[in-house]
N, C-alpha and C positions, 0 to 999 in steps of 0.2 A: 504494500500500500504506500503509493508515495505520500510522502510528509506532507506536502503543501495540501492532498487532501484531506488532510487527517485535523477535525474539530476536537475531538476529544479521546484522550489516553488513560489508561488506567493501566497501572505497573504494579505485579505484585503485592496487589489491595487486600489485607488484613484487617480484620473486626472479630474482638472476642466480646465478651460479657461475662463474666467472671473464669469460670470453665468450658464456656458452652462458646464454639468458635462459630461464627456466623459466615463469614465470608474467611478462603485461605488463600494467599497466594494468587488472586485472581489478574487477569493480561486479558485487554484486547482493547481495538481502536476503534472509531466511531467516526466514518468519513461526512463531510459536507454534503448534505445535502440528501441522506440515506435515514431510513428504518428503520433503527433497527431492533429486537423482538426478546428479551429476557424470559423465559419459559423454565418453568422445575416444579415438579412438586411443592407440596407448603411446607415452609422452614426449609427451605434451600436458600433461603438470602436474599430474595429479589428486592426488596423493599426495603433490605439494608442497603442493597447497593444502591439504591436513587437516593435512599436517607445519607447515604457519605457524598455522593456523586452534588447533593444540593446542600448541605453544609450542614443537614442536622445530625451526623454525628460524623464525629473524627475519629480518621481510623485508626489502628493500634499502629500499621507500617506501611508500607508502599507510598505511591504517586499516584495526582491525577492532575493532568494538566488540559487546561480549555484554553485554543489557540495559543498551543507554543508556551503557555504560563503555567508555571506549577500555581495549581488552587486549594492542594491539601490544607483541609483544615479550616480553610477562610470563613466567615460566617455565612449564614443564609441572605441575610440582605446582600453582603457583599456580593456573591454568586448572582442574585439578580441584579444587579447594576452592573455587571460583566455580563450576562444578555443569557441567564441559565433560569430557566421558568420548569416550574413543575406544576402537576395537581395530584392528588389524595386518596390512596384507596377507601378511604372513609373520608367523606368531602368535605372540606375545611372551607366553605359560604360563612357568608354571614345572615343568617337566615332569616333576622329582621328587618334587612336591610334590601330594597329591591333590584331587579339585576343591574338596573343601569348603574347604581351605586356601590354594588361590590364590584361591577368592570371599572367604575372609575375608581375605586380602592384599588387596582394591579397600576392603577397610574401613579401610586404614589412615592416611586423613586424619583418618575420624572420632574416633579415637582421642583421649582427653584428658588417661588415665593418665599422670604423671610416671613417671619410671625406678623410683623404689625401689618404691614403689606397684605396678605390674608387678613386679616380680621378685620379691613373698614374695606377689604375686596374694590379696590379702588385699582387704575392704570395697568399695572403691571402683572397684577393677581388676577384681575377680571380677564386680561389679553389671554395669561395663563391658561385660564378654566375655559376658554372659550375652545384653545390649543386643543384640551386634552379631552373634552366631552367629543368635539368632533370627531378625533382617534377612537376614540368609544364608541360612539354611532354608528362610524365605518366595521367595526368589530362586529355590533351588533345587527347587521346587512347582512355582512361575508356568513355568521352563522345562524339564520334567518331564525333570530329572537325578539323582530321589530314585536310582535303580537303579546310578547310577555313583558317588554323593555321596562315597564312599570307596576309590574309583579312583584310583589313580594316572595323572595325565593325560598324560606320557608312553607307557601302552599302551592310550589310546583312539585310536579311529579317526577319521581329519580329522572329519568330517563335526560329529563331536561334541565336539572342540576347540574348531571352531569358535564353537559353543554353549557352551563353559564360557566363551569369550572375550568374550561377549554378557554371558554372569552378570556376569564381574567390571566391564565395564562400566558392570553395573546398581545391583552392591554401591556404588558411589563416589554412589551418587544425585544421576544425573547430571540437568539440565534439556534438553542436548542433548548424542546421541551420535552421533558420527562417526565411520562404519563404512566402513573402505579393504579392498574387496573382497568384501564378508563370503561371498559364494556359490561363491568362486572352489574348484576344485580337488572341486568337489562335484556327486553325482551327482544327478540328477532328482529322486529321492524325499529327498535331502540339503535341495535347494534349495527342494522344496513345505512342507519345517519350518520352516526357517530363514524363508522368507516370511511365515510364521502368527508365529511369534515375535517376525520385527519389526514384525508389525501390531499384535500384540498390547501389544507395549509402547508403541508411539504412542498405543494406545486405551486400554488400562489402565492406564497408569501416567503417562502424561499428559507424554511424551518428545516433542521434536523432534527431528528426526533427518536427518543426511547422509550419503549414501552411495555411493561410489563401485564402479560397476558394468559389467563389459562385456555381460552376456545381458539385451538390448534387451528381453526378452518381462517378465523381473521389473522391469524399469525402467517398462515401462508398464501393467504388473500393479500396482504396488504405489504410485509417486511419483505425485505433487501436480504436481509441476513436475518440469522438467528442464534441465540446464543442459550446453550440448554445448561441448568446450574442443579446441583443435586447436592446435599450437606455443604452449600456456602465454597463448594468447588466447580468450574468448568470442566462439563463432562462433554459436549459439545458443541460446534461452532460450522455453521456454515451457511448455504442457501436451507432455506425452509423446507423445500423439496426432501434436500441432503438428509436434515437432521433426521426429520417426521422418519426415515427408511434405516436411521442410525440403530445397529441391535442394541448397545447399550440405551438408549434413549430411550428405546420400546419395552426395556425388561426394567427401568427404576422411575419411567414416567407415563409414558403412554399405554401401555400393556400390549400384550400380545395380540388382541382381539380390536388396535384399535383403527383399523379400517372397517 
């Protein structure tokens, strides 16, 4: 893989919790502008690895570097103001809050109003807010939530949570977004949206993307590659085709019956 294509690295990434090692030893890259698909059984790591990959936890050893910069360690706000968005296997809305206003809550690194400035919303704060709602709106188009925009996202239905989750994602304008779960908990015609929506932000908006997934059909529906993890180790790594037809992959994750 040439270097100049490579967004994101991970070098011999370590994570324990007292005795109980989560992630070992773990290598691979993550080219511009690619897919790509974190698959294992439960408690294989998946969720640690986006939890280190986006700064909520530090890991015990290794590297990870995003464009060329070592980011081990950095915090989570950091990580988004360097252009690294995620969303939540358990969805982290603000769920009194409606979507237009949790999407313009992912706008808030942009922000560069001082305090006073905001508070009488006067010249420079107003130019501001005027900036960042339109970015919002534009969000709110691309993943056609005009019909909900002043919903309180609390009384929407998963499906479509899950999609404000993606907006706010979008609003932090990220370069890659790391998505832990995103199809889970959703029904067939949920999950045929949510597919078009992550396509389409790969393709239109010019996003890399990872994502952690158990329905094998959107993992090779949709990923470039795929990366198969089993006790917090890389068991295998390749096209989606590849992996799904891997013996090992089929006897510690898939089964044998699972065509």
């Amino acid at each position: 893989m040439a270097q100049e294509e490579v967004i994101l690295t991970v070098n011999n990434l370590s994570l324990s919790f007292g005795g109980v090692k989560a992630l070992i030893d773990l290598d691979f890259a993550v080219k511009k502008g690619e897919i790509l698909a974190i698959v294992g059984p439960n408690g294989a790591g998946k969720t640690s690895l986006i939890n280190c990959i986006s700064g909520f936890y530090r890991p015990n050893s290794g590297a990870i570097c995003f464009e060329g910069r070592d980011v081990t360690g950095l915090r989570a706000y950091k990580l988004a103001e360097l252009g690294i968005a995620r969303t939540f296997q358990n969805i982290a809305l603000f769920t009194e809050m409606t979507v237009l206003d949790n999407l313009l809550a992912g706008r808030h690194i942009h922000f560069r109003t001082d305090f006073m400035s905001g508070a009488i919303f006067l010249g420079r704060a107003r130019r501001e807010e005027v900036k960042h709602r339109k970015i919002v709106e534009e969000i709110i188009e691309f993943l056609d939530l005009a019909p909900i925009r002043k919903k309180i996202v609390g009384t929407l239905p998963y499906g479509l949570r899950k999609r404000v989750e993606l907006g706010r994602a979008l609003a932090l304008n990220p370069k890659l977004i790391l998505l832990d779960e995103p199809m889970a908990g959703m029904n067939i015609e949920e999950k045929e949206e949510m597919v078009k929506f992550i396509l389409d932000t790969r393709d239109g908006k010019g996003c890399t993307m990872v994502f952690v997934e158990h329905d094998m059909g959107v993992v090779i529906d949709i990923s470039d590659r795929t990366i198969v993890l089993d006790f917090g180790q890389k068991i295998a790594e390749g096209l989606p085709e590849e992996v799904v037809n891997n013996p090992h992959v089929i006897k510690v994750y898939l089964g044998e019956d699972h065509e």
